[in-house]
GUKE-279023 format. One record per residue: x, y, z of N, C-alpha, C in turn; residue in one letter. Coordinates in steps of 0.05 Angstrom, whole numbers, padded with zeros to 5 digits, always signed. Last residue first. Example, Ala and Ser with C-alpha at 12.3 -4.5 7.8 and 13.67 -1.06 7.14 Angstrom:
# GUKE-279023
+00257-00045+00142+00273-00021+00143+00258+00001+00157S +00264-00114+00156+00246-00090+00156+00264-00066+00156A 
# end
This chain:
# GUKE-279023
+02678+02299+01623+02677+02317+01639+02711+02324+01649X +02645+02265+01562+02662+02286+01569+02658+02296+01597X +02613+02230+01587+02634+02220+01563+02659+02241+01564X +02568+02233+01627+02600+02233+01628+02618+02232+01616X +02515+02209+01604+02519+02243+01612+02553+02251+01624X +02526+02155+01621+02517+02173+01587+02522+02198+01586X +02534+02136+01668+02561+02147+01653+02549+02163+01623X +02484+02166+01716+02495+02143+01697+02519+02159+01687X +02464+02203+01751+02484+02175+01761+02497+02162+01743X +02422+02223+01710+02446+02239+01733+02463+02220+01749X +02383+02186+01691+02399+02198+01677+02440+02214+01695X +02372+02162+01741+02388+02144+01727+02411+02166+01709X +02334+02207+01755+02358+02201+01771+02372+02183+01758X +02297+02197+01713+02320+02225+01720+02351+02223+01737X +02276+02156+01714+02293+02165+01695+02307+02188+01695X +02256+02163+01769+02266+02147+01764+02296+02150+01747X +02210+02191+01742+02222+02200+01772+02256+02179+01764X +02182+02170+01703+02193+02185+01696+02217+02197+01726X +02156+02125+01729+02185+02108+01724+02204+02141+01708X +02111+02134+01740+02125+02133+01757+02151+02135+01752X +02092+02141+01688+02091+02171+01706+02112+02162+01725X +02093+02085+01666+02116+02105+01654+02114+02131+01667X +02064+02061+01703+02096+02049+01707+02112+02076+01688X +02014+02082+01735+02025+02088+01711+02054+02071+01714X +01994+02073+01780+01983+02061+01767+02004+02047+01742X +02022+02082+01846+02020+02090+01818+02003+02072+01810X +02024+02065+01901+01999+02071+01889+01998+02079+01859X +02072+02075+01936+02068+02101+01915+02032+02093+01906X +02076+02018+01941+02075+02040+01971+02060+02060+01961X +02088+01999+01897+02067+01978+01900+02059+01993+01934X +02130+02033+01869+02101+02038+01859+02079+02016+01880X +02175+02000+01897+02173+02040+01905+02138+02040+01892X +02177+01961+01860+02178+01952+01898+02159+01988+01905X +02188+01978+01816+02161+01964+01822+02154+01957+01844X +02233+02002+01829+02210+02024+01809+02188+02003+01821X +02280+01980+01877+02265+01976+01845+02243+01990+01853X +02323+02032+01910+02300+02008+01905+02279+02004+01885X +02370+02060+01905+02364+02032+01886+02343+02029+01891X +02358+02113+01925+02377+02091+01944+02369+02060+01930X +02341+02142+01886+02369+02148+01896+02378+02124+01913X +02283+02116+01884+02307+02120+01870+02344+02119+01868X +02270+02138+01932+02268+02121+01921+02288+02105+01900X +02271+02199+01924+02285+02184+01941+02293+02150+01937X +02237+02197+01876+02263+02200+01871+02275+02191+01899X +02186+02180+01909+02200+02162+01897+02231+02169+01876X +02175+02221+01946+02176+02200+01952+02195+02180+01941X +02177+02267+01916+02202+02268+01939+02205+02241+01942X +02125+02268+01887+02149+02264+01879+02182+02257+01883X +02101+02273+01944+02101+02245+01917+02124+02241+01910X +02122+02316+01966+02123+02302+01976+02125+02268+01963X +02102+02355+01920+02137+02350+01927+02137+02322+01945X +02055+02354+01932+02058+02347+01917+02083+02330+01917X +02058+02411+01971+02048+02385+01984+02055+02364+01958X +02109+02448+01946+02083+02443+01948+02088+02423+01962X +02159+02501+01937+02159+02469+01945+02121+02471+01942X +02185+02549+01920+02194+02518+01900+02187+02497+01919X +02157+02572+01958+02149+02576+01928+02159+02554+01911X +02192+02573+02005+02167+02559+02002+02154+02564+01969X +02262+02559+01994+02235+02582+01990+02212+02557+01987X +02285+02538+02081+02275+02543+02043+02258+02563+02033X +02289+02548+02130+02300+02564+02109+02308+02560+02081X +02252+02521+02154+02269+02503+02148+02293+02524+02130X +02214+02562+02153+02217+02552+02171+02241+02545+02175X +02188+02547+02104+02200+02570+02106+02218+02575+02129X +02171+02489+02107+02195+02494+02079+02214+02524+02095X +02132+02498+02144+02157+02488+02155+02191+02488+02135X +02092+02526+02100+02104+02539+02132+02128+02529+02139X +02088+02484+02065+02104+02509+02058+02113+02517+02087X +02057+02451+02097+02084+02446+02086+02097+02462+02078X +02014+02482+02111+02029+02467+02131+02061+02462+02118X +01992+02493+02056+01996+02506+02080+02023+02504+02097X +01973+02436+02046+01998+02448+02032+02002+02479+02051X +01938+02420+02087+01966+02412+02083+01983+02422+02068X +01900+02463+02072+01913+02465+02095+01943+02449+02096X +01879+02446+02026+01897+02472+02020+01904+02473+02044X +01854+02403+02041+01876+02393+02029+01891+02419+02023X +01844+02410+02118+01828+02411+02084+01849+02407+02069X +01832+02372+02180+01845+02395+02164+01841+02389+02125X +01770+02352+02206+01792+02347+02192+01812+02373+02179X +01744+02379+02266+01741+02378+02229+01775+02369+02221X +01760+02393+02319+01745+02362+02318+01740+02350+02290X +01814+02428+02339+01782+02426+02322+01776+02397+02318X +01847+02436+02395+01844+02422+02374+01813+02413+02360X +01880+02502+02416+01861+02481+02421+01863+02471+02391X +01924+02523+02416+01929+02503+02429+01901+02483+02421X +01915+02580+02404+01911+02574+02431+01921+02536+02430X +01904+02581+02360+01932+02604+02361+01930+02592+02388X +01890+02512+02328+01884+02547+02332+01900+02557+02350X +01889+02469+02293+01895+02472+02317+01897+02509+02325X +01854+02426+02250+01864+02446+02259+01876+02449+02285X +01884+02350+02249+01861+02373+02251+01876+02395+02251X +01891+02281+02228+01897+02309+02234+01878+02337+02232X +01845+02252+02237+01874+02243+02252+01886+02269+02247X +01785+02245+02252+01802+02252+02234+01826+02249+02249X +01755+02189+02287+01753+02206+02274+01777+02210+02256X +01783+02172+02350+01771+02161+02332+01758+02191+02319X +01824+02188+02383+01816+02161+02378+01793+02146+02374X +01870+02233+02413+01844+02231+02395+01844+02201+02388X +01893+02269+02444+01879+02250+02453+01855+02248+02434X +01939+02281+02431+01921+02299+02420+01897+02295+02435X +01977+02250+02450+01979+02269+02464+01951+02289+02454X +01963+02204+02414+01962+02203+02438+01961+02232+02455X +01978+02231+02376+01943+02221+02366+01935+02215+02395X +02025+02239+02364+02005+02253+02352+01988+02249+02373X +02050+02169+02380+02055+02201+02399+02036+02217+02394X +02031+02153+02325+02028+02145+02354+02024+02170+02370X +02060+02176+02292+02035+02182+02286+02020+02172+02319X +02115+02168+02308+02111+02190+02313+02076+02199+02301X +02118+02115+02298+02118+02132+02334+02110+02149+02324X +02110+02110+02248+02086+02100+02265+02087+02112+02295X +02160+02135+02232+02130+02152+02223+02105+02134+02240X +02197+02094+02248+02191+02128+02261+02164+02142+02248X +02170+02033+02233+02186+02055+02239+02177+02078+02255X +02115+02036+02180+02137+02016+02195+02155+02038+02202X +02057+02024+02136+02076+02041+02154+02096+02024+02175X +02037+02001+02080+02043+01998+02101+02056+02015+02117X +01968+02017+02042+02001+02018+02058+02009+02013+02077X +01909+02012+02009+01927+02003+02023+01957+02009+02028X +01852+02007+01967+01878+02012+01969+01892+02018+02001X +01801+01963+01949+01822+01978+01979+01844+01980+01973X +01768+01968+01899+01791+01961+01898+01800+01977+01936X +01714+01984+01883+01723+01950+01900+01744+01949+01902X +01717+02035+01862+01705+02031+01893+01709+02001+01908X +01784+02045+01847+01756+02036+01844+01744+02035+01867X +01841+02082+01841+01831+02063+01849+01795+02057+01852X +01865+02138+01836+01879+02113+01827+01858+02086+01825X +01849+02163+01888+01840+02186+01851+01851+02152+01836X +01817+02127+01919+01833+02141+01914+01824+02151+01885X +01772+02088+01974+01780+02096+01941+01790+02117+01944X +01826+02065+02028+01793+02063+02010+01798+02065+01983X +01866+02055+02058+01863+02093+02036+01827+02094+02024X +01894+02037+02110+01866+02034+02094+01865+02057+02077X +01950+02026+02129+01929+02046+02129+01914+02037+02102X +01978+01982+02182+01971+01988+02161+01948+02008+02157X +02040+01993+02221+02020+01995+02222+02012+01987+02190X +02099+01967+02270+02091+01967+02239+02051+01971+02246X +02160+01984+02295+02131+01986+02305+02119+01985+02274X +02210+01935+02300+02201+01960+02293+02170+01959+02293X +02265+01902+02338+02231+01903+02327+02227+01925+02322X +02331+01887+02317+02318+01900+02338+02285+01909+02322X +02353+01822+02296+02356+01856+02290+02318+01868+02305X +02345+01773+02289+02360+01778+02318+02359+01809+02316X +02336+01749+02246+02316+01756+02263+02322+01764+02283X +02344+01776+02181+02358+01782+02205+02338+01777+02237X +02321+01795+02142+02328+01773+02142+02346+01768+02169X +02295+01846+02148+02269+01824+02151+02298+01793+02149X +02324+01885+02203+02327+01874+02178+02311+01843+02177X +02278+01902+02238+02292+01918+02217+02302+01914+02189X +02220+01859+02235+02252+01873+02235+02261+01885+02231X +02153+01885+02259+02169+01875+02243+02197+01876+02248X +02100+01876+02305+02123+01888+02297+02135+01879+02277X +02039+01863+02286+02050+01862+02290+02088+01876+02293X +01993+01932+02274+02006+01901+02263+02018+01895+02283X +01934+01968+02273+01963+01960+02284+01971+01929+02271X +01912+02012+02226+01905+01977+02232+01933+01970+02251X +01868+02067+02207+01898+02051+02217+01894+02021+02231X +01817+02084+02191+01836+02077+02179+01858+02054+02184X +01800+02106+02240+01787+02080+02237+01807+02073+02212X +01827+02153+02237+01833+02136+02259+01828+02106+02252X +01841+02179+02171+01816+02172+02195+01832+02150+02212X +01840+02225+02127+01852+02200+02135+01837+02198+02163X +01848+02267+02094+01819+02255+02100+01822+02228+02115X +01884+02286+02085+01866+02311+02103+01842+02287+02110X +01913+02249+02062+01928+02264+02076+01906+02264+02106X +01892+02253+02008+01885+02228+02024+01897+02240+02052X +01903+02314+01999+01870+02300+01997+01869+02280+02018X +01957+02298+01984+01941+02314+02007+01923+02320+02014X +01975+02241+01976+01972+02263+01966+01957+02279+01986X +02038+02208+01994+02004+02205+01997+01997+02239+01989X +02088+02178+01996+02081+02207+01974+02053+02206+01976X +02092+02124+02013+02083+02130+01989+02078+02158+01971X +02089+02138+02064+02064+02119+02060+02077+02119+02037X +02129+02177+02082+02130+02144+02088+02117+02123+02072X +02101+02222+02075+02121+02225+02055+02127+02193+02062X +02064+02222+02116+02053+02228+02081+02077+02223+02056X +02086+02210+02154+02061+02200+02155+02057+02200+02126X +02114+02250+02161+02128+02233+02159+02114+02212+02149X +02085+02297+02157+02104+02296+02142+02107+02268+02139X +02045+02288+02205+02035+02283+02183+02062+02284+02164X +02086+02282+02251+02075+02258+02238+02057+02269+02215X +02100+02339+02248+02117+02318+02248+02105+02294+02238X +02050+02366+02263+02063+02371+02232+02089+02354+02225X +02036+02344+02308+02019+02340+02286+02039+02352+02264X +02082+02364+02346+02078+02339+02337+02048+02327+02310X +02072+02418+02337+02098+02406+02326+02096+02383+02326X +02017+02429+02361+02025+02434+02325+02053+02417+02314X +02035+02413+02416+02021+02397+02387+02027+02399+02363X +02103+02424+02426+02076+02440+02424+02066+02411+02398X +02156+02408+02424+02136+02393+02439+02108+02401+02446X +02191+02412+02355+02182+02419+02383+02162+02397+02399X +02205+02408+02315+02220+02385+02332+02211+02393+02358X +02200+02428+02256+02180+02419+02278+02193+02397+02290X +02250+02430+02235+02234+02456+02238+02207+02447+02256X +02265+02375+02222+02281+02399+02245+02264+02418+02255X +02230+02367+02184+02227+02349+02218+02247+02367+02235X +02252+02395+02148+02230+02400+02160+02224+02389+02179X +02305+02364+02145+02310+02400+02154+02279+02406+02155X +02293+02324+02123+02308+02319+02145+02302+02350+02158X +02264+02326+02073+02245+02321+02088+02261+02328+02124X +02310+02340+02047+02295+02358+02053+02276+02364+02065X +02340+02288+02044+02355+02313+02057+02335+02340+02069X +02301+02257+02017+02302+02259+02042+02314+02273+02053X +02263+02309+01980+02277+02279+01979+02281+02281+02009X +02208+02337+01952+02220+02338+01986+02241+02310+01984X +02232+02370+01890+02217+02340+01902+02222+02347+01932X +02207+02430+01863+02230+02413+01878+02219+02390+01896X +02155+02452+01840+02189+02456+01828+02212+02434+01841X +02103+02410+01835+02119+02419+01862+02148+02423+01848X +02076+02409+01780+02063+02414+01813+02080+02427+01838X +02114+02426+01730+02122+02406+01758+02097+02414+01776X +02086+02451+01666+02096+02461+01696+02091+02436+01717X +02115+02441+01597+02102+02428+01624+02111+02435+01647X +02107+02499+01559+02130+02478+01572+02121+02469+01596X +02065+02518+01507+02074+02527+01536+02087+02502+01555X +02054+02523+01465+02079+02529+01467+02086+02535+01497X +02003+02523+01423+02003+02538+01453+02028+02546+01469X +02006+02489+01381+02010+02529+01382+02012+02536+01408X +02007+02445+01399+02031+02452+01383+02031+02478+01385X +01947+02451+01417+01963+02443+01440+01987+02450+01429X +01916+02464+01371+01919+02482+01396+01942+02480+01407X +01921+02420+01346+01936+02443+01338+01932+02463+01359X +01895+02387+01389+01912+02381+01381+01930+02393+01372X +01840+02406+01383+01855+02399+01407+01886+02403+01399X +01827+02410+01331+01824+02423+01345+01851+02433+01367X +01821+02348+01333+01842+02359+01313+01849+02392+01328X +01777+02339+01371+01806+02323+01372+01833+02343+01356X +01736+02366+01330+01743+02386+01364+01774+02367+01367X +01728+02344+01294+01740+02362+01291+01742+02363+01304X +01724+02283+01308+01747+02295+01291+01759+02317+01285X +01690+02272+01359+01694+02279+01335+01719+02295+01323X +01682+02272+01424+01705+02255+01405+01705+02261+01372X +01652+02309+01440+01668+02313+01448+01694+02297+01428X +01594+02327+01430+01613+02319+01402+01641+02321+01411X +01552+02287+01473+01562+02313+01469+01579+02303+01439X +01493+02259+01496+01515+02252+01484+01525+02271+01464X +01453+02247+01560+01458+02264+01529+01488+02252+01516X +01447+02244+01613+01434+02224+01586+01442+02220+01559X +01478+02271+01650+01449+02283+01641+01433+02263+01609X +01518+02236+01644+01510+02236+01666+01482+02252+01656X +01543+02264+01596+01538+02231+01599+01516+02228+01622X +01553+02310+01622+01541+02312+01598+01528+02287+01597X +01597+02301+01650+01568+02310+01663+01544+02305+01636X +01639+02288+01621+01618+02265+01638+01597+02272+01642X +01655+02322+01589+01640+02303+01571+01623+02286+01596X +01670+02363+01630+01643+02368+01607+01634+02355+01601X +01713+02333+01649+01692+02336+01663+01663+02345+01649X +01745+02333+01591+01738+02307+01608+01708+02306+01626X +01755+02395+01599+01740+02381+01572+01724+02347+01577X +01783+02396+01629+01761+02414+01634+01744+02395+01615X +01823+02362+01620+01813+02353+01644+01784+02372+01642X +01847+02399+01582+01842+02364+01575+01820+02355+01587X +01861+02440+01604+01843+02440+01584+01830+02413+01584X +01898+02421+01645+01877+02426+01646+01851+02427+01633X +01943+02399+01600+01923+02381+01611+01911+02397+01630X +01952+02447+01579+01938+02429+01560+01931+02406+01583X +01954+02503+01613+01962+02485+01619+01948+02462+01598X +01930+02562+01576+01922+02546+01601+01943+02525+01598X +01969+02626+01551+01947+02605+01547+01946+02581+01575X +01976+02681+01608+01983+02659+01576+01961+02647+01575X +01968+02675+01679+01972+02681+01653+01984+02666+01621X +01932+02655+01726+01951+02650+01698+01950+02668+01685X +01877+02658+01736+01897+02678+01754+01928+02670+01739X +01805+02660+01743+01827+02663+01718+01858+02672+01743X +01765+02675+01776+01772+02635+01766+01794+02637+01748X +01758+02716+01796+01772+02700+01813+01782+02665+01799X +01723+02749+01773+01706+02724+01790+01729+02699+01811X +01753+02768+01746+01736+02788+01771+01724+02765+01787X +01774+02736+01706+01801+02746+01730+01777+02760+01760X +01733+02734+01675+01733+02709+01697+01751+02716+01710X +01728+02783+01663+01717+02771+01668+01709+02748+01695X +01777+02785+01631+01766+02808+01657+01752+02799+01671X +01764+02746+01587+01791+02743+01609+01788+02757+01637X +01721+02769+01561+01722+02743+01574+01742+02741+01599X +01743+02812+01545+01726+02809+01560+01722+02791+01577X +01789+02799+01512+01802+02815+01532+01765+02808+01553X +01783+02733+01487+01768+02759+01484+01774+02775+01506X +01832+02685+01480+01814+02694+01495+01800+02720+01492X +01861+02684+01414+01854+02668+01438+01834+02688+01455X +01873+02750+01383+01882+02716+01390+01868+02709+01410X +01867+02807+01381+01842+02779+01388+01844+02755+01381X +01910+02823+01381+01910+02818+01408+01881+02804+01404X +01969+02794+01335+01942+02811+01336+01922+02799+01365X +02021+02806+01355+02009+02813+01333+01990+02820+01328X +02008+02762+01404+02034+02793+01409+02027+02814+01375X +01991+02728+01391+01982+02745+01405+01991+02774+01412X +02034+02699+01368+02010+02715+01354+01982+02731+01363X +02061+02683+01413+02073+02702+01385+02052+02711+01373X +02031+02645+01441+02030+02678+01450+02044+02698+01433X +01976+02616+01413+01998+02635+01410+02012+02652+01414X +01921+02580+01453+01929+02598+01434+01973+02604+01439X +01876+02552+01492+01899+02548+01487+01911+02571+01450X +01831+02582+01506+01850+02570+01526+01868+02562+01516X +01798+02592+01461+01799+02614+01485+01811+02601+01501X +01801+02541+01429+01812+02560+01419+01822+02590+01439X +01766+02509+01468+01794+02503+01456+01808+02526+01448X +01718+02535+01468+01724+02529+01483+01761+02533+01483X +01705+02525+01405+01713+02551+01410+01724+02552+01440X +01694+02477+01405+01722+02484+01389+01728+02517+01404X +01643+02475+01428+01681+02463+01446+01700+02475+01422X +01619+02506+01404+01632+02513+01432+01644+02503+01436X +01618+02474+01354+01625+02497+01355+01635+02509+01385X +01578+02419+01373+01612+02424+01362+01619+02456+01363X +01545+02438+01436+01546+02446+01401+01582+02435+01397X +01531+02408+01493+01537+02439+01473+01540+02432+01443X +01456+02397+01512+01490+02383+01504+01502+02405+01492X +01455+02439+01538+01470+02412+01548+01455+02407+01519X +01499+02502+01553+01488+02483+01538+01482+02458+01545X +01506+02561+01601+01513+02529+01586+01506+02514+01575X +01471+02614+01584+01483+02587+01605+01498+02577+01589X +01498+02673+01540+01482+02651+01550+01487+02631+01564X +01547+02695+01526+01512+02718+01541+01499+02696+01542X +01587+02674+01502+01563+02673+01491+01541+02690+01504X +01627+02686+01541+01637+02686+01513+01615+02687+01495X +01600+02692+01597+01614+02716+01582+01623+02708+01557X +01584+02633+01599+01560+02664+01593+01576+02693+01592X +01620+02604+01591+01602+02605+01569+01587+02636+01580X +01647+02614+01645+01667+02623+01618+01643+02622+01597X +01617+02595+01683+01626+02625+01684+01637+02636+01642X +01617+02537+01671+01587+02555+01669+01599+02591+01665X +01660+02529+01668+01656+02534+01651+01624+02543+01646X +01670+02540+01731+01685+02557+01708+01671+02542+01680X +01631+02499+01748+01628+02527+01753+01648+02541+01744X +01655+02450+01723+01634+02461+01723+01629+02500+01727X +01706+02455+01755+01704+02459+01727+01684+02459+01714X +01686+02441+01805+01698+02467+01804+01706+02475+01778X +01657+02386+01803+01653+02427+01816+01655+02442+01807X +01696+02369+01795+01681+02368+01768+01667+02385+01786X +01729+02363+01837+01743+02369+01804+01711+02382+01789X +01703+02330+01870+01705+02366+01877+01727+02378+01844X +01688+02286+01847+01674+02300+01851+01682+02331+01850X +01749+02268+01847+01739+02268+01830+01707+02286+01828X +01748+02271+01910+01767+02277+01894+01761+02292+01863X +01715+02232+01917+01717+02271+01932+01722+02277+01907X +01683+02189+01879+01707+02200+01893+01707+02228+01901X +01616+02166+01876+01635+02180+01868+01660+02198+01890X +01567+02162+01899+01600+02141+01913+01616+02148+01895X +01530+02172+01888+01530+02141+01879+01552+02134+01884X +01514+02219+01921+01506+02191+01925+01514+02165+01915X +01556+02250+01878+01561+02242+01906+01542+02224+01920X +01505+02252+01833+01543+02231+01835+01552+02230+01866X +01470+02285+01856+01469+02251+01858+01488+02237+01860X +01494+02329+01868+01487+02312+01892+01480+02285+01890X +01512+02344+01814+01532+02335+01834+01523+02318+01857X +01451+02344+01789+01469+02320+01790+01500+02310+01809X +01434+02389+01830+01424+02366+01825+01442+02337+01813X +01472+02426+01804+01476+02418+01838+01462+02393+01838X +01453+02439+01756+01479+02425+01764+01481+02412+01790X +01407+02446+01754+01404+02425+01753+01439+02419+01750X +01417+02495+01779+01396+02478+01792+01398+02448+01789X +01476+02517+01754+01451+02518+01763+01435+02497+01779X +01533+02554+01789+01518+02533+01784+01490+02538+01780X +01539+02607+01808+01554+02603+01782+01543+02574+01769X +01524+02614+01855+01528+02631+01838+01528+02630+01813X +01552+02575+01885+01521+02573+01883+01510+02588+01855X +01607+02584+01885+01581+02563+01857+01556+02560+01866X +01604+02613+01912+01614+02628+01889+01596+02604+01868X +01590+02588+01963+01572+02612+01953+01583+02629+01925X +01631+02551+01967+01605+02544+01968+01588+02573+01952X +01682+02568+01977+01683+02567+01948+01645+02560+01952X +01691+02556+02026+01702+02574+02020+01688+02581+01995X +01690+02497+02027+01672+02518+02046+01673+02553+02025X +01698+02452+01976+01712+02466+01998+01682+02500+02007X +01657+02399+01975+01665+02423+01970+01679+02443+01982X +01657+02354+02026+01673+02350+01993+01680+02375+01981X +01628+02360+02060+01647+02352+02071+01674+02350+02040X +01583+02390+02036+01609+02407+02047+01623+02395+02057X +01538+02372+02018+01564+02366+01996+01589+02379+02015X +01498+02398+02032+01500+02373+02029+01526+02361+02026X +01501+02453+02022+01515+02438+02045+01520+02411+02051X +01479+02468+01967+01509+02452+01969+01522+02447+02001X +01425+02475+01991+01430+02449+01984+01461+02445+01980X +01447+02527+02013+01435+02516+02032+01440+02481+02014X +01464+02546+01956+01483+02545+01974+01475+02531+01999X +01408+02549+01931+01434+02539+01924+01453+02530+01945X +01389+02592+01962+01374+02571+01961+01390+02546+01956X +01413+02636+01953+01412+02628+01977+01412+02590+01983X +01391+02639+01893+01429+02637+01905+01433+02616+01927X +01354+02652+01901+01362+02633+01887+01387+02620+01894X +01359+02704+01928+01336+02678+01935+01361+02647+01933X +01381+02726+01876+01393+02724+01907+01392+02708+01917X +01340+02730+01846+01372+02713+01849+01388+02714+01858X +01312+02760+01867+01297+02731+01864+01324+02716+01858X +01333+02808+01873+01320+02797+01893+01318+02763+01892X +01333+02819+01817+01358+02815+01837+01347+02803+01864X +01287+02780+01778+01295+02806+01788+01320+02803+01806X +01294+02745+01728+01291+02737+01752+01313+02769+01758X +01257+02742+01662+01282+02750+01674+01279+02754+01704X 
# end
């Protein structure tokens, strides 16, 4: 048993190799998984991040790593298993997704009041109720890879933990939560470009990243924070109207995304920009005087501009600020809204689902096409029979 001293050390020691990783792990969070990771976790995160595994996807499996390292040694007093046992994922399942009627009956439903204290002290618990079923899903996803990834082969697909799954998910009873309560459509994107109309940087960096993120496609705020000068490709101009060659030139750019949460390491994903979001990423970048590196940064109470990319909890930051700004409630909006904003706008002004997904990046035709179906529903005569 390693004295306080020595896991401390340990700790230390941890946190010096997750610098490796700090352009992916958020800063903030480095010395809680040092904590909470072991040796030979950090070990494989640093390899997957050698082999070109996505941030994205990397900083997921971080951070569900180190909650479920947290969650096994308060439900069991022991690490984490590799490989775990059918029994811990069921039991996994069972301490996240539960009844809150029968919780209300008998209180050692689902999670062990210990457990819960627990991980609320460590900061990894902040829900209440049972979890979100596609987190669970996703916690469960990241277990089976790492697991893969250490050689081994877990009982993730067997019949019982699936079944498991499954009656959990019917008992859990908890009604799918939106990322962002309210899409940014364009009325809403209009009253945040209000709210930064100034001629202070900040107002021109929080102008073109809006327009910049909500233009491309609803770009998520990951790709957002990580976007790069070397990214952008000037084009030619284009028309306004493409059938119209006498209609006045518009400034057209293309952005390079690389790999995405959507997309493979051979696959370049790609958008075009055209219009007021290319002046106004122009203007940015000119007055910032930046040209080359990250395209949007911090900017501190003085004006000055950090040379680090801004982080993906910074964009959502940013967007609430101008929601509040804009005299919305920042609570019904996220960075997210912006996706979503993207293609109900979309929507609203006809343009086909498959024209709107080939900007959007979807994959899915039925995630995308749920945006879609809403707005059809609320335009159409089906919902009119009676008014």
């Amino acid at each position: 048993m390693a004295t306080t001293s020595e896991q401390k050390t340990i700790q230390i020691r941890r946190a010096e190799e997750l610098d490796a990783l700090d352009a992916i792990l958020p800063f903030d969070r480095r010395d809680q998984l040092a904590a909470l990771l072991t040796d030979e976790d950090v070990a494989t995160l640093k390899y997957l991040a050698q082999q070109g595994m996505g941030d994205n996807t990397l900083r997921a499996l971080a951070s569900d790593l180190g909650y479920l390292e947290a969650w096994c040694g308060l439900a069991t007093g022991s690490p984490l298993p590799w490989p775990a046992p059918e029994s811990l994922l069921i039991k996994f399942v069972a301490h996240h997704l539960w009844d809150p009627a029968k919780r209300v009956e008998d209180p050692s439903h689902g999670m062990p009041v210990a457990v819960e204290t627990g991980l609320r002290a460590e900061r990894l618990l902040r829900a209440d109720g049972p979890h979100a079923p596609d987190t669970v899903r996703r916690r469960l996803t990241s277990w089976s890879i790492m697991t893969r990834w250490r050689g081994l082969s877990g009982a993730f697909g067997t019949l019982s933990v699936k079944t498991a799954l499954r009656l959990a998910v019917n008992a859990s009873k908890r009604p799918r939560q939106r990322k962002s309560k309210k899409a940014v459509t364009g009325d809403v994107l209009a009253k945040l470009l209000s709210a930064c109309a100034g001629d202070r940087l900040v107002d021109l960096r929080d102008r073109a990243l809006l327009l910049v993120a909500f233009a491309s496609g609803g770009r998520r705020r990951s790709e957002v924070a990580a976007l790069r000068v070397e990214d952008l490709v000037d084009e030619e101009p284009v028309r306004t109207d493409p059938a119209d060659k006498s209609s006045p030139p518009l400034p057209c750019l293309t952005i390079h995304l690389g790999r995405t949460k959507t997309t493979t390491a051979d696959d370049d994903g790609h958008v075009v920009l055209i219009g007021r979001p290319v002046t106004a990423l122009r203007h940015w970048l000119a007055q910032a005087k930046i040209d080359t590196g990250p395209v949007f940064r911090r900017i501190d109470q003085w004006g000055n501009i950090d040379r680090r990319a801004l982080t993906p909890q910074s964009v959502n930051l940013i967007l609430k600020a101008r929601v509040k700004q804009a005299g919305l409630d920042p609570a019904a909006f996220s960075a997210h809204g912006l996706r979503s904003g993207y293609l109900t706008e979309a929507a609203n002004r006809g343009i086909p689902l498959l024209e709107a997904m080939q900007q959007s990046l979807h994959k899915s035709v039925t995630q995308a096409a749920s945006y879609y179906t809403n707005v059809e529903r609320k335009n159409g005569r089906a919902a009119r029979l009676v008014i």
